[in-house]
Structure formats: C-alpha cells, structure tokens
N, C-alpha and C positions, 0 to 999 in steps of 0.2 A: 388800379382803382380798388377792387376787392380787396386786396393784399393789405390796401391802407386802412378799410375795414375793420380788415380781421387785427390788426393790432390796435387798433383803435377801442376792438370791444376788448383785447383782451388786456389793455391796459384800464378800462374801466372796472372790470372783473377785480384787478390787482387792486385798484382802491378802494372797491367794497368791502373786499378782505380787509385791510389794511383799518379802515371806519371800527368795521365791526368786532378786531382787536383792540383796538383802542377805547372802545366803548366796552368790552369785557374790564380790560385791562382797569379803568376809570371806576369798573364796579368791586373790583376785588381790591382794588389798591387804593383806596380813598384816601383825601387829603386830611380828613380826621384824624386825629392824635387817638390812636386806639389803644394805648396805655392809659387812659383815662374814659373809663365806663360810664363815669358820673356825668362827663358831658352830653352823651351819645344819648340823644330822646330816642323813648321806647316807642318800640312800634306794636303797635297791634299785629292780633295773628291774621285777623284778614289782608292786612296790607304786606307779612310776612309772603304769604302765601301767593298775592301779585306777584311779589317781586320776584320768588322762586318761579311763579307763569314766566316772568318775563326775561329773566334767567337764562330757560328754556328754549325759550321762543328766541333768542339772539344766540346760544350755539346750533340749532338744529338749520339758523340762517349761515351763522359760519360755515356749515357744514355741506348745505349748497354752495353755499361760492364756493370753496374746496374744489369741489365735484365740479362746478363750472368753468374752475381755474385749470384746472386739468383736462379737461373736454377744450378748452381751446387753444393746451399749449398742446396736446396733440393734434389739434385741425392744424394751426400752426407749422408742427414738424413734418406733417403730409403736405407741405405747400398749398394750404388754403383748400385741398380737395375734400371729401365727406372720408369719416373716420374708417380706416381699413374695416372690413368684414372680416368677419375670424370666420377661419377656412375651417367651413364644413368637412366633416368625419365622412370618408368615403365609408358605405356601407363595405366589409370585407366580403370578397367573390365566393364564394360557396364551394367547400371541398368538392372534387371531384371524385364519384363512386369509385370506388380502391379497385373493383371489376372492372370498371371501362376501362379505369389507367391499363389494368391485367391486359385487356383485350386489344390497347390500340398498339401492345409492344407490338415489335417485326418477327415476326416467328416465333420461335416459344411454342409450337403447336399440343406437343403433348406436357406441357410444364405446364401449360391454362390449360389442358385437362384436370392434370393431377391437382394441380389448386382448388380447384373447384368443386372436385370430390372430397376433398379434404376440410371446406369450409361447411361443405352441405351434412356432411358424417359431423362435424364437430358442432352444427350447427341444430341437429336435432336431438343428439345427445347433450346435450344445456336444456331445449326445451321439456324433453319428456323429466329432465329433473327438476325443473319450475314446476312441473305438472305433479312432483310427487310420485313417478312412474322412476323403475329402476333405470341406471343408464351404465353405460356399458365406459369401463373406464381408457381414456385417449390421451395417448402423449403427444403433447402438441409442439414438442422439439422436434429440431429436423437434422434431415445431414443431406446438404449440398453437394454433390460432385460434378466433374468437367473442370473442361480448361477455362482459361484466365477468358475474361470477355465477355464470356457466354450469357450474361444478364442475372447472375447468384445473386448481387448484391439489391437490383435494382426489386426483382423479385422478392427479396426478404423485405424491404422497405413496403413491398406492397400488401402481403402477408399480417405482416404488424399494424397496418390499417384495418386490414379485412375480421383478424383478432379483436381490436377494437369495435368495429360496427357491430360484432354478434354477438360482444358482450363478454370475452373473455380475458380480454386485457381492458388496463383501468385507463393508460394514456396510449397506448400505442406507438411511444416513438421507439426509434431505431440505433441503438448504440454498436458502434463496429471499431471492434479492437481486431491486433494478431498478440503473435507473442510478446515484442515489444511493450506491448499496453499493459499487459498481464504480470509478467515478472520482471523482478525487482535484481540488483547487485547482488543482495546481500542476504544473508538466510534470514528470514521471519518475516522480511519486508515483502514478499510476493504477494504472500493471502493478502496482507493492507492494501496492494495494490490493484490487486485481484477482485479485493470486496467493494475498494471503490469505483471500478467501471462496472458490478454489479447494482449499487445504489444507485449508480445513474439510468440503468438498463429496469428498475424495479417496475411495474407496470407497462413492458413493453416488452421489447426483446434484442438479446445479448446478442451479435453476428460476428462473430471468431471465425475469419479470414485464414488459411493454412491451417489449422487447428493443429494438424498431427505435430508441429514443430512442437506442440510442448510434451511429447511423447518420444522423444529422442533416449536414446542408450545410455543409461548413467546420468540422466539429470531433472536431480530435485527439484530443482526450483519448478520445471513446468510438470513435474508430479502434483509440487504443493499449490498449483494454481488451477490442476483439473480438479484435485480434490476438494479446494474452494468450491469452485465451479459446482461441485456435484453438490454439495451441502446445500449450498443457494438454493440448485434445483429442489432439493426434498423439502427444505423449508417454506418456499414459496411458489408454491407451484399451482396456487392458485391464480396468482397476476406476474409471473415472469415465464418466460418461454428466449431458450436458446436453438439457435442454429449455426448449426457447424460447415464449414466448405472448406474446400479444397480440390485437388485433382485425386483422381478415381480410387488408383490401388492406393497409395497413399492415405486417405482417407479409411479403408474399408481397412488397411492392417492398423489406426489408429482408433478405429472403433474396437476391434477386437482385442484389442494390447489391455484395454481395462472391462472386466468386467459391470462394475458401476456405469459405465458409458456403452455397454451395449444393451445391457436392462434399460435406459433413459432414451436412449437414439433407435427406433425400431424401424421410421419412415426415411426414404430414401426417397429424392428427387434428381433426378440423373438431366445434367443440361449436355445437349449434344451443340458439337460446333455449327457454325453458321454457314450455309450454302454461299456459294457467291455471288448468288441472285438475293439475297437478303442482304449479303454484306453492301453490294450496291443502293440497294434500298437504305442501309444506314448512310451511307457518304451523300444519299440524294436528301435523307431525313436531315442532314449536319446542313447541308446550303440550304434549305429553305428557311431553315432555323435563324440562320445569320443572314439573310439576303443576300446567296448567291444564286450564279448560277451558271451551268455549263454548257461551252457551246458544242451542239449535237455531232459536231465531226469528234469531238473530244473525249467523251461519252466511254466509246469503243476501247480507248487509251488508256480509260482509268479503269474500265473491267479488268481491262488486261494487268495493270499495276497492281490491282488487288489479285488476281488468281497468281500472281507470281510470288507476291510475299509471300500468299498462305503455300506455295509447294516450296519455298526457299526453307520454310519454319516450319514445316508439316507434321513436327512433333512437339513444338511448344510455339502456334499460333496465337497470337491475342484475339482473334476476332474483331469483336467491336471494336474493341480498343484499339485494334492495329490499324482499322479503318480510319477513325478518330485522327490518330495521329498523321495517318497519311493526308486527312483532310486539311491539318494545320500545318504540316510544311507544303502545300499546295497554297492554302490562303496566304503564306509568309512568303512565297516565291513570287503571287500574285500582285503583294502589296510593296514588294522592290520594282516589279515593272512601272505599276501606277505612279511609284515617288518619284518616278523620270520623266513622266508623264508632265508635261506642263497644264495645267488648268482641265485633267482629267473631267469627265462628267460622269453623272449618276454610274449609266450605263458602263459605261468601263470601270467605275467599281463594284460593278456586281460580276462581271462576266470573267468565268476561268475559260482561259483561252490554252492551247498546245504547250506555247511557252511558260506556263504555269506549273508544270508536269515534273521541269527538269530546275533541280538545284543552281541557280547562279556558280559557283563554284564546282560542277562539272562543266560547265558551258565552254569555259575557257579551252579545257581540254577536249572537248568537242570540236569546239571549230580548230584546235591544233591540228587537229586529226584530219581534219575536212582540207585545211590549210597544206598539208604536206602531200596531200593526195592529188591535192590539186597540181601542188610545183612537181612532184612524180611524173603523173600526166606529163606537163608542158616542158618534161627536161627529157623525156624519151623522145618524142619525135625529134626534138634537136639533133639525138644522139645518132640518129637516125639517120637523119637528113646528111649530118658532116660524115658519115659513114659515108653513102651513097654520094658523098663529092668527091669522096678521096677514090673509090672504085671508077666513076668517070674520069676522075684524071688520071688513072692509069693506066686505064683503056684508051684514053686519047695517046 
C-alpha cells in the first residue's frame, strides 16, 4: 500500500515538472511570428517587469520540483524507507604519547633510559634558546647497535615522534631504507636516488638499516650515497635527523671508516638481546593481540621451543622476530588441525594446544618412529618365545 503511494506521488512530481516546462517552453517559444515587430503590441515596463517576476517565480518552481523529483526517486531506490543518513565522520582516536608507547615496550630497560635522557638534554637545550640564553650545540643523529630483533626499528619510530612533540622535527615520520634503497646500477644515478629517500625523510627522520654495507672495500657507489647523506645532514639539519643500525663491530668500524660520519654520529644506543623471560612475554604479547591462547600444560613447551632456537642461533639470534615467527608457524599448524575440525567452535579456535607445536610434516615421521618401535617391541618377544619352543623341544 505505501509502495503505491510512493509512486503515485512521484508520478505527480513528474507531471508538475513536466506543466512547468511546458509553461516555460510556451513563454520563450510563442506562437507569434517574431520576424515581424510591427505586429507584437508594446508593452509597458511595469508589465515588462511582471512578467520578468513571473519568469522567476516559474523557474525557482521548476527548481523545486527538481529537487522533489529527486528526493523521491531516492526514497524510491531505498525501497520506500527514509533517505540514507550520510555517515557521520568518526572523531579520529588521539595519538598516543610517543613515552607511553616507549614505556609499554617489553624490556628495553636501559634503551627507555637513554631515551629519555636524550629527549630531556635536547629538550631544554631548544628551550633556553626560545629564551635567548646560550645552548649547548646536540647532534640528534644516532647509531643503533645489536642484533636483528632487538626493537632498533620500533624505537627509531618512536624517537621521531618524541622529535616532533618537543619541537624539533616539523612531521616526524619515519622513512627506513638499507643499501638497496640508497644506490643505484649506474654511476651518477645513487645521489638521485639517495636524495630522493632524503626528500621523503625531510622533516623527520632517515633509518638506514645495516648502514656499514655502503662502506664496503672499493665501492663508490655507497661512498657517493654517504656522501649524499652527509651533505643532507649539514644542509638541513635543522628539520632532518638520521639514524644509523646495524650489528655492533660492524657498525663501530663503519663509523670510524669516514671521518664526516664520526664528527655527525657521536651517540650510541647499544640494544642488548632479549632474555627468555621477555621473549615469552613477546609470543604471549602475539596471542593476545590475535585472540589466542595457550593451554597451561603447553606453556612450558614453548619456553622450552624458544630457549632452544636462541642456543641453536646464539650468534645471529633474531629475538623478537624469531619469536614472531615461531608464533606463525604455531598459529598455521593450529589452523590445519581446526580445518579438519568439523564445525569447530570459538574456543577451539582460540586455543594452541600440544599438537600445535609440531609441523604437520614432521608428524608423519614421528609416528614412523613410534610405528617401528612398536613392531620392534612385538617381534622380540616372538623371537623369543619360538626360541624357547625350540630349546623345549629338544630337551624333550
């Protein structure tokens, strides 16, 4: 019944339209022979001046029906219902203090020291220069060392916020190249390539991942991409800041190899590997994150899974990242058992159970092992037994 309404009004609509062109159309196009003037009675300008009113007054009517025509060929295409509401602009969530993020990593203990001394030194040296009072001149590049994992990256992103709240960087984001990014095939083509993940980095800061690789024996190209790099720094070094990482020695013979990069890199933040009681704490940080979770006999299993990678790798451990991953072939072991699962529920998709632990593809050879152990077993005493008949029957 509504439904017959609604096209009922809005075929009224369509013929009001419809009148009120036609009544235009009747005013512009008159049946008058307009090649002949001499016919056409003059009109006064008061009555000009009507008819301009009324002119008026019949397109500003057009012009609601329009508007009415359209309002009910959209109620129309909503099935008769009230016109969609245009979806409100969520207010966006309010960055979170670059400190708390600092503070809620998992260890890091003397890294959120030295951060923090390093924001408060760089943060009173800007103010006593707002004040007009001498300030004591700070290089606010850095050099990164430790192994892969250890949180360099996560930290420089944090760094580059903290830069920006105090006023020394203008945006504060984070651009992260290595060599790769930096040089080019071809001679002349590095600095171009080199300058433009500088323009990106302008107002922030630059995060050159292995650094030392462009510091190798006989090669220009990552010469002419530090010496970019250093230019950058003197010319802008009001609003760009670089930091450099990599692993320790490594790092420390690639600061000293250039003069220009040890005058510029003076701070050192050293990240130590992660204890196993942290690394636990990351793989328990990874299932909350995703809605997992462990069951407590299992727990034990995975400490033990992790203290064994990190003494298998005890010279080039990833840390976190080894954690990470061990967490994802755990969730992809999890979610082959689940697909067997007929009409699994929540709960068995949240839960890493034992058989979670181990690769589908060792399993087979697992229970091989278990399987042959078994027929071992049960083909000794056989052996045994037909031994022991043959000595009775020759004793008899």
């Amino acid at each position: 019944m509504e439904r017959n309404k609604e096209l009922e009004t809005l075929q009224k609509i369509t013929n009001m339209q419809k009148d009120l062109l036609g009544s235009l159309y009747g005013d512009f196009f008159s049946t008058n022979d307009a090649s002949k003037p001499s016919d056409k009675p003059q009109v006064s300008e008061p009555e000009k001046r009507a008819d301009e009113a009324n002119e008026t007054s019949q397109k500003d009517a057009m012009t609601s029906a329009n508007e009415a025509l359209e309002e009910a060929k959209a109620l129309f295409a909503n099935g008769g219902g009230a016109p969609a509401p245009k979806e409100e602009e969520k207010p966006a969530e309010p960055e979170e203090d670059p400190m708390e993020t600092l503070e809620k990593l998992i260890g890091l203990t003397t890294i959120k020291e030295d951060v923090k001394e390093l924001t408060a030194f760089v943060k009173v040296q800007k103010a006593r220069q707002e004040q007009g009072l001498k300030s004591v001149p700070v290089s606010l590049h850095l050099v990164f060392t430790g192994n892969p994992g250890t949180g360099k990256t996560t930290v420089a992103r944090i760094i580059a916020q903290i830069y920006k709240q105090i006023g020394v960087l203008s945006k504060g984001q984070l651009v992260e190249v290595d060599r790769s990014g930096l040089v080019a095939g071809y001679v002349g083509q590095t600095a171009i390539k080199t300058q433009e993940q500088i323009a990106k980095a302008k107002g922030g800061v630059l995060f050159i991942d292995e650094a030392y690789a462009l510091a190798q024996k006989d090669d220009a190209f990552g010469q002419e991409a530090i010496d970019t790099i250093l230019k950058a720094m003197e010319d802008n070094r009001d609003d760009f800041v670089v930091i450099v990482a990599g692993y320790t020695e490594p790092m420390k013979k690639f600061i000293d190899s250039n003069p220009g990069l040890k005058s510029r890199f003076n701070k050192y933040i050293e990240f130590p590997d992660y204890s196993i009681d942290e690394l636990e704490q990351i793989f328990d940080m990874n299932c909350k994150k995703y809605d997992y979770k462990v069951q407590e006999d299992v727990k034990h299993q995975i400490r033990a899974l992790i203290t064994s990678k990190k003494i298998e790798n005890i010279d080039n451990f990833a840390n976190a990242r080894e954690v990470r991953n061990l967490f994802e072939e755990i969730i992809t072991n999890q979610a082959r058992r689940i697909a067997s699962i007929e009409n699994p529920t929540e709960e068995d998709m949240m839960t890493i159970t034992l058989d979670d632990l181990f690769d589908a593809v060792d399993k087979p050879k697992e229970e091989e092992k278990a399987k042959d152990k078994v027929q071992n077993e049960t083909e000794t005493p056989s052996q045994d037994s037909a031994k022991e008949s043959e000595e009775e029957g020759s004793i008899n």
